[in-house]
C-alpha positions in Angstrom: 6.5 4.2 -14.9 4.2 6.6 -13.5 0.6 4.9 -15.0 1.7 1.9 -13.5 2.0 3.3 -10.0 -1.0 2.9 -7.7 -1.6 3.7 -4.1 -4.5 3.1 -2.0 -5.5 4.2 2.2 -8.3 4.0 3.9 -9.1 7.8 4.3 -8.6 10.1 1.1 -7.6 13.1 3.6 -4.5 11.2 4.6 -3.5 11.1 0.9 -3.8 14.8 1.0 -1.4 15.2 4.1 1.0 13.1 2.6 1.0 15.7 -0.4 1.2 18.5 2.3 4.3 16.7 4.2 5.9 15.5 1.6 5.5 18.4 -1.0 5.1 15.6 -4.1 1.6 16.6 -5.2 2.8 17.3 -8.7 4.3 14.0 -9.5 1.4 11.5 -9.2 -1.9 12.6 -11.1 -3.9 11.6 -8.1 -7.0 11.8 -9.1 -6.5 8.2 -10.9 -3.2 7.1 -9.2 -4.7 6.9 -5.6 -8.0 4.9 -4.6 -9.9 3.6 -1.9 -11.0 1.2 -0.7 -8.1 -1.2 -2.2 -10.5 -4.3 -3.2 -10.9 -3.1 -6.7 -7.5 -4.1 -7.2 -7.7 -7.9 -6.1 -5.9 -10.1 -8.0 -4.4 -7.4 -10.4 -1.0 -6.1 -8.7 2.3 -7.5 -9.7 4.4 -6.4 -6.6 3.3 -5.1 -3.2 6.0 -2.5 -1.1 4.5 -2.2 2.3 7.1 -0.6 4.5 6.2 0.9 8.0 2.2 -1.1 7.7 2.1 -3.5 9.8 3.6 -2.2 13.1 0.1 -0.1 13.1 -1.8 -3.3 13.8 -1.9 -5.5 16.9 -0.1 -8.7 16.7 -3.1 -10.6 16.2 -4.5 -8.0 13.3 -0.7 -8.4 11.5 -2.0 -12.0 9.8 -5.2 -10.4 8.7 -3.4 -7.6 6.8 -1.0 -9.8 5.1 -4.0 -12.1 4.1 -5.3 -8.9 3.0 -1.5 -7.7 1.3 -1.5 -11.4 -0.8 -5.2 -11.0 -1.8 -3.9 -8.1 -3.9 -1.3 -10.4 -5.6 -1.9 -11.8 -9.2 -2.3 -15.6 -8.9 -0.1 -16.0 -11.6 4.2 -16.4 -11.3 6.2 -13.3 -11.1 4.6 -11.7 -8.7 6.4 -10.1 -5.4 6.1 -7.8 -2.2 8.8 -6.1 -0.4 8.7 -4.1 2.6 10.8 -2.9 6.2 10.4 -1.8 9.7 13.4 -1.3 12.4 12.5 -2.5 15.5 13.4 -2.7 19.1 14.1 -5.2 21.8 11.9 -5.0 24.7 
């Protein structure tokens, strides 16, 4: 499952403290696993899981990044994306 596994951010560094927090360096080979910027994937990915994403963006910015999120998506059938936040009333 592993090769088929890819992850992508904005900053390489913030890969490396998720390594650091996390202690999971050793499971992923991240030197192909991990890229960035994520356009080199467009059209390719099967299924997206984008949990705790989109709370970082302005309400306004939320519709951009899902535009972005369903870019990624193959335009073929049997494709899928998943993801969670809790919230709170205000």
């Amino acid at each position: 499952m592993a090769p088929h596994l890819y992850g992508a951010d904005l900053k390489p560094e913030l890969i490396a403290l998720g390594d650091e927090l996390f202690r999971d360096a050793s499971l992923l080979p991240r030197a192909t696993q991990f890229i960035a910027p994520a356009d080199v994937l467009d059209g390719r990915v099967k299924f997206v899981h984008a949990t705790a994403v989109f709370h970082l963006f302005e309400w306004t910015a939320q519709d951009r990044v899902a535009g972005r999120v369903a870019r990624l998506l193959r335009r073929r059938r049997r494709w899928g994306a998943a993801g969670g936040r809790k919230g709170r009333a205000e």
